[in-house]
C-alpha positions as CSV (number, residue, x, y, z in Angstrom):
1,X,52.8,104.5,166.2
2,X,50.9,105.4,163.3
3,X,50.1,102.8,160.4
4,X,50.2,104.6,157.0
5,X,51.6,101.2,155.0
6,X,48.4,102.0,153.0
7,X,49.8,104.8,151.7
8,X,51.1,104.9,148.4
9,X,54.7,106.3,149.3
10,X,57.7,107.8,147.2
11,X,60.8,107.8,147.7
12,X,62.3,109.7,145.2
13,X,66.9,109.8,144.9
14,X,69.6,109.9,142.4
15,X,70.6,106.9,141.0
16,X,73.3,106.1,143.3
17,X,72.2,106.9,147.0
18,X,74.5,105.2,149.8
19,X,71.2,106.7,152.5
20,X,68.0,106.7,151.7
21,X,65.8,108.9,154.3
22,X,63.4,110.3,153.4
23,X,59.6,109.3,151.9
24,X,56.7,111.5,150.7
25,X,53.2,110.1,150.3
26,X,49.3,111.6,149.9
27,X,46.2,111.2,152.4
28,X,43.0,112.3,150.9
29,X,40.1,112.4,153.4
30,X,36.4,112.9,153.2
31,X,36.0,112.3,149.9
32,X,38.4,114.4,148.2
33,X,38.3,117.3,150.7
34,X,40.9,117.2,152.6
35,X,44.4,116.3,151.2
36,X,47.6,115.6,153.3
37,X,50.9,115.7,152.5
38,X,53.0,113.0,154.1
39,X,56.6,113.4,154.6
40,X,58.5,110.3,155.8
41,X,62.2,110.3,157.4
42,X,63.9,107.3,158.4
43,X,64.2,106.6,162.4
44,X,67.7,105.4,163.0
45,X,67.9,107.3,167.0
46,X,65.6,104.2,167.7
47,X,68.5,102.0,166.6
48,X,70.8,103.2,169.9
49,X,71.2,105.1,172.4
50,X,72.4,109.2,172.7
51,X,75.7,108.8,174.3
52,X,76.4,105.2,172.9
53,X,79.5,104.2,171.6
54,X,77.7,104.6,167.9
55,X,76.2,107.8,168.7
56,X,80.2,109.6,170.2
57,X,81.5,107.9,166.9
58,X,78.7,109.4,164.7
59,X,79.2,112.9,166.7
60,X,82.9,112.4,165.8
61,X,82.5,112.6,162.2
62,X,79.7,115.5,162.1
63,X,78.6,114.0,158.7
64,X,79.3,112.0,156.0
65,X,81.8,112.7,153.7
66,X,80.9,112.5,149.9
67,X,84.7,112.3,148.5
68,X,84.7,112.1,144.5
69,X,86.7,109.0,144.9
70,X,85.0,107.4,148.1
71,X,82.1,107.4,151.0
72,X,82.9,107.8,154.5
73,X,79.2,107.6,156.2
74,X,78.6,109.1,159.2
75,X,77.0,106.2,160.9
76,X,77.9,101.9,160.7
77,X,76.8,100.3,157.5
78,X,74.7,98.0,160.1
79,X,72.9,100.9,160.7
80,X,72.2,102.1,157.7
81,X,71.2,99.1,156.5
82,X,68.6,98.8,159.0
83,X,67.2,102.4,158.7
84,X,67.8,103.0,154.7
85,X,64.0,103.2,153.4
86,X,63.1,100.8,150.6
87,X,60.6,99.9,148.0
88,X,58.1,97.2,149.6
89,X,60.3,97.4,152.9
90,X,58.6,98.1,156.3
91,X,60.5,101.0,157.8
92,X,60.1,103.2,161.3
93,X,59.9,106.7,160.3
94,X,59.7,110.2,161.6
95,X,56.3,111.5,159.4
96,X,54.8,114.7,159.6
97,X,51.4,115.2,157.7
98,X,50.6,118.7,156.5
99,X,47.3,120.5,155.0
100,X,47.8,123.2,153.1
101,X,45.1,126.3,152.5
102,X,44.6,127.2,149.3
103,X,47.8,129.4,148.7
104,X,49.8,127.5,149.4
105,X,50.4,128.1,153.1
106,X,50.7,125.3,156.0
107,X,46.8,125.1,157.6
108,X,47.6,122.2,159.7
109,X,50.5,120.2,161.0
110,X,50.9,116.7,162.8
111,X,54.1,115.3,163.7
112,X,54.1,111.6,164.3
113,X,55.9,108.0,164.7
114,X,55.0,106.0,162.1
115,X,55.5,103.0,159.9
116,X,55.8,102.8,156.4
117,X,56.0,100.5,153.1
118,X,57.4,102.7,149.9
119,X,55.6,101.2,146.8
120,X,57.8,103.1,144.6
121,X,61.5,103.8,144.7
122,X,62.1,106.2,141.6
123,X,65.2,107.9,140.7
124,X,65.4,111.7,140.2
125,X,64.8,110.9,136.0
126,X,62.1,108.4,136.4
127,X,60.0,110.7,138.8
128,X,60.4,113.8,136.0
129,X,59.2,111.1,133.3
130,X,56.0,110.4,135.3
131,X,55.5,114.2,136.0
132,X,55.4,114.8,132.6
133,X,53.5,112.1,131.0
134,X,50.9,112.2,134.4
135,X,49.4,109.3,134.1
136,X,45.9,108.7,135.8
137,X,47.6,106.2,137.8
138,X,50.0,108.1,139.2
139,X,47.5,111.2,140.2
140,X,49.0,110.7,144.1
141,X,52.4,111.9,142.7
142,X,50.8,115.1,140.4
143,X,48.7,115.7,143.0
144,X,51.8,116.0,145.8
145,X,53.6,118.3,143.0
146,X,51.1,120.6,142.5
147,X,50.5,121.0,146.5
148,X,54.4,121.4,146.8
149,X,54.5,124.2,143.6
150,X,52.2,126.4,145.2
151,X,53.8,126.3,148.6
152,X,57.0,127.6,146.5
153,X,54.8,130.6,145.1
154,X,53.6,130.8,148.8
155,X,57.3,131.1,149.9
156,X,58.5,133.4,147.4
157,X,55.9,135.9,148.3
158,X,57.2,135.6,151.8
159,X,60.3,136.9,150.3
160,X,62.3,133.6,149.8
161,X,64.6,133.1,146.9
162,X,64.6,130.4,144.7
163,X,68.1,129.9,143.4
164,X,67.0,128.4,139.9
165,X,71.3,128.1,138.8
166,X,72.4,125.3,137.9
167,X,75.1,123.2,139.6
168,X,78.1,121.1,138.8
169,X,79.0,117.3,140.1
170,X,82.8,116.2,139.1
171,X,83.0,112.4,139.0
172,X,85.6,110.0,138.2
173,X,84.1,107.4,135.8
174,X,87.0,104.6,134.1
175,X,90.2,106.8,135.6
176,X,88.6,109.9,133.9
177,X,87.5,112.9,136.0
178,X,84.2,114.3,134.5
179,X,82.6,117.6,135.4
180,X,78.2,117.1,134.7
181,X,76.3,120.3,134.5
182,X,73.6,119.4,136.6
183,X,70.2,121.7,135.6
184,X,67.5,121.8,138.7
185,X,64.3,119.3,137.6
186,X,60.9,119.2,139.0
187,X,61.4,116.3,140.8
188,X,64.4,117.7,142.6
189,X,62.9,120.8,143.4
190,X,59.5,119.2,144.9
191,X,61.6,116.8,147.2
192,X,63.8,119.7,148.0
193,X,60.7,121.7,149.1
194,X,59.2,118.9,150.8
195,X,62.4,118.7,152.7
196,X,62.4,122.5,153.3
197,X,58.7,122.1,155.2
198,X,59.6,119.4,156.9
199,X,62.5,120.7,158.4
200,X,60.1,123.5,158.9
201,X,57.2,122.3,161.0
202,X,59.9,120.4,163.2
203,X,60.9,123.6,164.0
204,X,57.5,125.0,164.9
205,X,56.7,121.7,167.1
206,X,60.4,122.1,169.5
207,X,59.4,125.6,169.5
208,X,56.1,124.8,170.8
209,X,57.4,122.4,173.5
210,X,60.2,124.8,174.3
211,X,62.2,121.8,173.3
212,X,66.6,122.7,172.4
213,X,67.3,122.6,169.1
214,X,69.9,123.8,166.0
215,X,68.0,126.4,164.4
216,X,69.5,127.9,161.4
217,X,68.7,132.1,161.3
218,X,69.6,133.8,158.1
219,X,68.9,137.6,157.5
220,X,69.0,139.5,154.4
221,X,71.7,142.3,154.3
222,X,70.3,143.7,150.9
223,X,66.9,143.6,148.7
224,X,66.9,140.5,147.0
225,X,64.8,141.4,144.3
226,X,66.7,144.4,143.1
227,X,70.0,142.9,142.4
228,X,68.4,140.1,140.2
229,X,67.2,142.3,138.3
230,X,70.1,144.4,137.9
231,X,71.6,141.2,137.0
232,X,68.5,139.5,135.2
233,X,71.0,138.4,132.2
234,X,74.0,136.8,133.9
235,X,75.3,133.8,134.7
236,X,76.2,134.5,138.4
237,X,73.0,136.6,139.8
238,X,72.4,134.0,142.5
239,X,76.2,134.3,143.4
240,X,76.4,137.8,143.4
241,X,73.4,137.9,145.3
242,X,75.3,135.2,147.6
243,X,77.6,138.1,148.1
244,X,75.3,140.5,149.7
245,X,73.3,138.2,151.7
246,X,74.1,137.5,155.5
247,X,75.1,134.3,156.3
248,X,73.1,131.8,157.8
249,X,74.1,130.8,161.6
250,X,73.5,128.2,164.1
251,X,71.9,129.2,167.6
252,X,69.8,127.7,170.5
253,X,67.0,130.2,170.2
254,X,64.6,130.4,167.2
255,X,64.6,133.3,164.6
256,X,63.9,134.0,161.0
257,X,65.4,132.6,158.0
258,X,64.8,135.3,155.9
259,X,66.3,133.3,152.3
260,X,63.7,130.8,152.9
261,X,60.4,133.0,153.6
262,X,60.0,131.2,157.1
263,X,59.7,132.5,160.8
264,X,62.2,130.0,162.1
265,X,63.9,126.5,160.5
266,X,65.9,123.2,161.8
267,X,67.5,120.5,159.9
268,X,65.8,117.3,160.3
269,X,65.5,115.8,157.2
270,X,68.7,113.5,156.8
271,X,69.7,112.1,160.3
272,X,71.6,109.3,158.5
273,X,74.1,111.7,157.2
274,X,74.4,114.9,159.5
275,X,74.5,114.6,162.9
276,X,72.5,117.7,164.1
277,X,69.4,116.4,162.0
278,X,70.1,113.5,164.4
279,X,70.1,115.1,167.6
280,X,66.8,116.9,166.4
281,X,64.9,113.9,165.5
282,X,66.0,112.0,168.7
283,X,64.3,115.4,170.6
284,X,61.1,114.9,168.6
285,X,61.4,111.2,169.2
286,X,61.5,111.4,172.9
287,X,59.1,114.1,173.3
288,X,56.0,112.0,171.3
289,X,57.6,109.0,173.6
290,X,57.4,111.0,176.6
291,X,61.3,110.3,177.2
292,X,63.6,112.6,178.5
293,X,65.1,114.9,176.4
294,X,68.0,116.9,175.9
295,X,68.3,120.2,177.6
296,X,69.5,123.4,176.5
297,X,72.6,123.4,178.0
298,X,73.9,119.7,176.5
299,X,72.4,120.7,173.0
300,X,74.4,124.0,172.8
301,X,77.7,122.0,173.4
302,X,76.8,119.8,171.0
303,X,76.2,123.1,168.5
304,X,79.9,124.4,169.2
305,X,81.7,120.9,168.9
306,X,79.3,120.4,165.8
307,X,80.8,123.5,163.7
308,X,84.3,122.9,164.8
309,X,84.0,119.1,163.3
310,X,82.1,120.8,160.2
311,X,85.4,122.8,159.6
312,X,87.7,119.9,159.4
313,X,85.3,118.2,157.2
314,X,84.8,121.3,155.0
315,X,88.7,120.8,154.7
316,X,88.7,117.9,154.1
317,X,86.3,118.3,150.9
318,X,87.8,121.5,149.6
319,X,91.4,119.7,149.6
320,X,89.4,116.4,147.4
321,X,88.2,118.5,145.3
322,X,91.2,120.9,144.3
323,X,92.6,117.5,144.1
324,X,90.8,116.4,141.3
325,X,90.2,119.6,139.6
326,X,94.1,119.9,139.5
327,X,94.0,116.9,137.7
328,X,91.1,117.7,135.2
329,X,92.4,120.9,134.1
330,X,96.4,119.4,133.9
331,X,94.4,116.8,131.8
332,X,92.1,119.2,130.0
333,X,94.7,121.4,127.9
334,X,92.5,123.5,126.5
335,X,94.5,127.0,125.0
336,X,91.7,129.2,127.0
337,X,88.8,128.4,129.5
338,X,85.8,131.1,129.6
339,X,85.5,132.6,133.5
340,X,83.0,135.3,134.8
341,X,85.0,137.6,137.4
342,X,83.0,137.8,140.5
343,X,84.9,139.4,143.1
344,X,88.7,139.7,144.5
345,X,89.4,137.8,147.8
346,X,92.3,139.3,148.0
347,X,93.9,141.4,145.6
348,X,97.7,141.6,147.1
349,X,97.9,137.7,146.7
350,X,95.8,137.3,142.9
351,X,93.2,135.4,144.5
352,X,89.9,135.8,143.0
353,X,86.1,134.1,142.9
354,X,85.3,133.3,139.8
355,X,82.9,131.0,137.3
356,X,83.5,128.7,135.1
357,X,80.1,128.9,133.0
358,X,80.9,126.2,130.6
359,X,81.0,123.7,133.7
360,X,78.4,125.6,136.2
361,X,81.9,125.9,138.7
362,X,82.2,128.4,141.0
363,X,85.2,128.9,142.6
364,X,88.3,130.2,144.2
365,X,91.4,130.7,141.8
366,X,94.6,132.4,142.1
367,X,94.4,135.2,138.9
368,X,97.1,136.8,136.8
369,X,95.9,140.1,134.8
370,X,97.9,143.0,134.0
371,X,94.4,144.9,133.8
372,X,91.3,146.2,135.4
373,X,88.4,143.6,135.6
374,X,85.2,144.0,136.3
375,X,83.0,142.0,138.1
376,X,80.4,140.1,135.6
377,X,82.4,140.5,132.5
378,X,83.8,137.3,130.3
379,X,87.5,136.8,130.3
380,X,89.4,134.1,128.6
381,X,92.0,132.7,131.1
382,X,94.7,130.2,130.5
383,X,95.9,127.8,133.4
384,X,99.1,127.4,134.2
385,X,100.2,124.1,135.9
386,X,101.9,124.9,139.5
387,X,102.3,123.5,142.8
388,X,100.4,125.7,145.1
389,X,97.3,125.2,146.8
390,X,95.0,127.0,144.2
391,X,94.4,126.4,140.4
392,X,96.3,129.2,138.8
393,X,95.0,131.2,135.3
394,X,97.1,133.9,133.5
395,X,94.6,136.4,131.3
């Protein structure tokens, strides 16, 4: 087990964070020549055993379940407890160290167990505030976000996309349901890329060792580059872009994920909240332990019981959130909401994807119009309250 408590270490989350996995930290050796990217993710496979009553339980639920109104976690609060990273806590970690060439691509890799001790614990707005004032005392951090920008560039001339829209959270705050426009920050999208490598030289070590694994393959149906332009000046380019690409797919045997410029890619990077990140870092744990791992065969199964319990969760969050949003827009009574038309679902039955600009919310909506529509045009919809298992506008 590697030492790196010396390290000044990151950890860098919203304000709210039920798990806290993941680290990042900087090595500089020989004097300034060599620089290392450290990327930390809690251990909690150490905690029990594959196959234990915790581990069926945690394959059970498939994930966590971020309701608006509550938290269902995917493993005990015990558990977490003991595996949550902290500031000034000594934690058992998962680290991989990377060196980077000069554009921005991976020179070197090493995978490793380690233990850690975060000096900092920032939240997404503090870490921006230091990244724009870049203090001399915090040159580890600027140093770790200029690394992580130009392995972006790298990636984007490996044809990844960068989708730079923003998002939307809805919240309940005092009885009220809010919907927050959430812009991308730099902090968010250099932990989100350090994530991205992570998950990415995991990948390149199971293939290595011919060990089983989730990888994710994605291939592009369509050039990329040519619809955003086409679209350079809406709203919903990334989604209409969304609606071209291929979707991404779960298999035992390594391929290309084209949307993210990389030869092949795993998800490793939160085992305290999905369970196939789980079963990935307990493969990586036994191989640098020497301990059996698990074969092809049992990981497999695993995949196909995975996506069926993804399903039912997927259910589980679409029905919280119509919930809500039923309740925000009943509550709302606004005469007209702006929506970009995206596409028809299904004509026959008015069911349509659309966006709600003014809240950054894309979604599914069933769609009254006694006209044509075109996709990418403005409409101003009313809703009309109902009882049926979509949100329903009248143009």
């Amino acid at each position: 087990m590697k030492d790196l408590t010396n390290l000044k270490t990151y950890i860098i989350d919203s304000d709210d964070p039920h798990e806290v996995d993941d680290a990042i930290s900087l090595e500089i050796k020989e004097g300034n020549k060599k620089k290392y990217l450290w990327i930390h993710i809690s251990n909690p496979c150490k905690l029990f055993l594959h196959e234990s009553n915790v581990d069926l339980d945690a394959r059970k639920r498939n994930s966590s379940l971020y309701l608006i109104d509550q938290y269902v976690p995917m493993l005990p609060i015990d558990i977490l407890e003991k595996a949550n990273l902290a500031q000034n806590k000594i934690s058992e970690t998962i680290s991989a160290a990377i060196e980077f060439n000069e554009d921005g691509s991976i020179n070197n890799y090493e995978i490793t167990e380690a233990i850690i001790k975060p000096k900092y614990q920032l939240t997404y707005e503090d870490a921006n505030e230091l990244l724009e004032l870049e203090p001399k005392e915090e040159i580890e951090l600027i140093t770790i976000k200029n690394l992580l920008e130009k392995s972006i560039t790298f990636r984007k001339k490996q044809g990844a996309i960068i989708f730079e829209s923003p998002n939307s959270k809805i919240k309940l705050y005092k009885d009220k349901i809010i919907i927050n426009k959430l812009e991308k920050t730099i902090s968010q999208v250099i932990v989100a890329e350090a994530m991205i490598l992570m998950n990415y030289v995991t990948s390149l070590f199971l293939d290595k060792y011919n060990l089983a694994a989730a990888f994710r393959i994605q291939k592009l149906n369509c050039n990329p580059s040519e619809i955003l332009d086409r679209y350079k000046d809406s709203d919903i380019k990334y989604i209409i872009l969304k609606q071209y690409m291929g979707r991404s797919y779960i298999t035992i045997k390594p391929g290309i994920h084209e949307s993210l410029g990389l030869n092949m890619y795993v998800q490793c990077s939160s085992p305290l909240r999905r369970y196939l990140d789980l079963i990935i870092q307990r493969q990586v744990y036994n191989k640098i332990n020497n301990y059996d791992f698990l074969s092809k065969d049992s990981v497999s199964k695993i995949i196909d019981y995975s996506k069926n319990r993804q399903a039912e969760n997927n259910n589980i969050f679409k029905n919280d959130k119509f919930k809500y949003l039923t309740i925000f827009f009943k509550n709302e009574k606004k005469p007209f909401y702006k929506i970009i038309f995206v596409k028809w679902i299904n004509h026959k039955k008015n069911i349509a994807l659309v966006y709600f600009p003014d809240y950054s919310l894309e979604i599914l909506i069933t769609l009254f119009v006694s006209i044509e529509i075109y996709s990418n045009k403005i409409y101003k919809v009313k809703y009309i309250i109902n009882d049926s298992n979509l949100l329903e506008f009248i143009y």
